[in-house]
N, C-alpha and C positions, 0 to 999 in steps of 0.2 A: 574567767568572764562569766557574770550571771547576769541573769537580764529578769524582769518585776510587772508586773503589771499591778501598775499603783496607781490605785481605784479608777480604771479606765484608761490610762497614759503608761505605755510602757517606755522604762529607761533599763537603761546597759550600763550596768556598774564601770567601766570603761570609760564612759564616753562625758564627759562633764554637762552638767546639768545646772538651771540655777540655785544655788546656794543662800539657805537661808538663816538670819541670824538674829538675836534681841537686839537693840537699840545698845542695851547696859553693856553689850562686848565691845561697843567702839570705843576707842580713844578719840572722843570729838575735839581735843587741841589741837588735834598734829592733822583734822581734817582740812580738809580744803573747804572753806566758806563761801566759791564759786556754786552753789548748787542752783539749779530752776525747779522754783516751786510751780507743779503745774494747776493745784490749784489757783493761786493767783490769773497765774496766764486764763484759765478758762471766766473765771470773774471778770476780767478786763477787756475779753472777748468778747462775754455779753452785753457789756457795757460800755459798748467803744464812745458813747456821747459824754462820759463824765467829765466832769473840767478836772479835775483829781483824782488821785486814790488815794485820798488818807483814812476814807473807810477801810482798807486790808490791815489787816492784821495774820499776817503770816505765823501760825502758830502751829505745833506738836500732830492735829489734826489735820494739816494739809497733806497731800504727796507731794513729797521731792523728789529729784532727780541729782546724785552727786557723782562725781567723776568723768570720763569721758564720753559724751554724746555726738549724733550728727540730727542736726534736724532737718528734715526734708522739705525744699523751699516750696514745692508747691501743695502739698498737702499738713506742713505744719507737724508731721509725727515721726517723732525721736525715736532713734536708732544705736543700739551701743555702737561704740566708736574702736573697731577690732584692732586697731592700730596703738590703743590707749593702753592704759594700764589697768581700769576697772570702770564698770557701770554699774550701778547700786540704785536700786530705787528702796526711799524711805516711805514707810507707811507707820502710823503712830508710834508702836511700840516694836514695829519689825523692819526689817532692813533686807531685802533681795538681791542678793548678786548674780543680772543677769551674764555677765562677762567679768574675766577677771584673768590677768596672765598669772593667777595663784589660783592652785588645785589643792583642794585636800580631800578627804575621804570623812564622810558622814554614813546617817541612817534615814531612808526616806522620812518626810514628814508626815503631819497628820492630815483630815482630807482637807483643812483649808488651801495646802500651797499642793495640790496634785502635780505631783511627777516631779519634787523637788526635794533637795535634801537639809537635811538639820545636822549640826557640828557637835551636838551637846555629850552625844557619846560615841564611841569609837565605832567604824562602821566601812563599810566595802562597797560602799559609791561614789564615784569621782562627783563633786561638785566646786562651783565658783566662790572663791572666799575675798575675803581682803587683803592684803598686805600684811604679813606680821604687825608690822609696826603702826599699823593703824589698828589694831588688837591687843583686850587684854590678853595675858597671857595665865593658865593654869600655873601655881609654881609648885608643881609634884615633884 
């Protein structure tokens, strides 16, 4: 067991953390196209008088939310769902796995995602990944 203090946030090689990935590693056929864009949501929040939205256009630039959540009925803010299989949050070209019943071992990241780890090379902290099967795979 080692433990980090990565740039201000200490993690414990141990203890799973969120896991962080490129957009390019998912297999998005075999995704679930259930996601909630929270973008949107907060546009339509602001806008509760609109007769439509056919102004949204939901694109690459939004955040989303995919796999399993809970959202909280009185305050409106989502929760991974611990009983699920994964919670992932999409952001342009990166993808966060705050929960996920798949572990693997990375290298912390850089200071953008503080206290979280990256899969790109082999590494001795537990973090949250996807599913095999919703990953490419290296074929060494």
């Amino acid at each position: 067991m080692s433990e980090l203090n990565h740039y201000g946030k200490k993690i414990d090689s141990e203890i799973p953390v969120t896991g962080v990935i490129n957009t390019n590693e998912i297999i998005w056929e075999f995704m679930d196209y259930d996601y909630i864009c929270l973008t949107c949501e907060e546009i339509i929040d602001e806008n509760p008088d609109a007769d439509d939205y056919d102004f949204l256009e939901c694109d690459s630039s939004h955040t989303k939310i995919h796999g399993d959540w809970i959202q909280d009925t009185k305050t409106g803010i989502y929760s991974p769902d611990k009983a699920g299989e994964y919670a992932m949050i999409e952001n342009e070209s990166t993808c966060q796995i705050v929960f996920s019943k798949t572990i693997a071992r990375g290298n912390p990241c850089s200071p953008c995602f503080v206290g979280q780890v990256e899969f790109s090379n082999d590494g001795d902290f537990k973090a949250y990944t996807l599913p095999s099967e919703l990953l490419y795979q290296d074929e060494d």
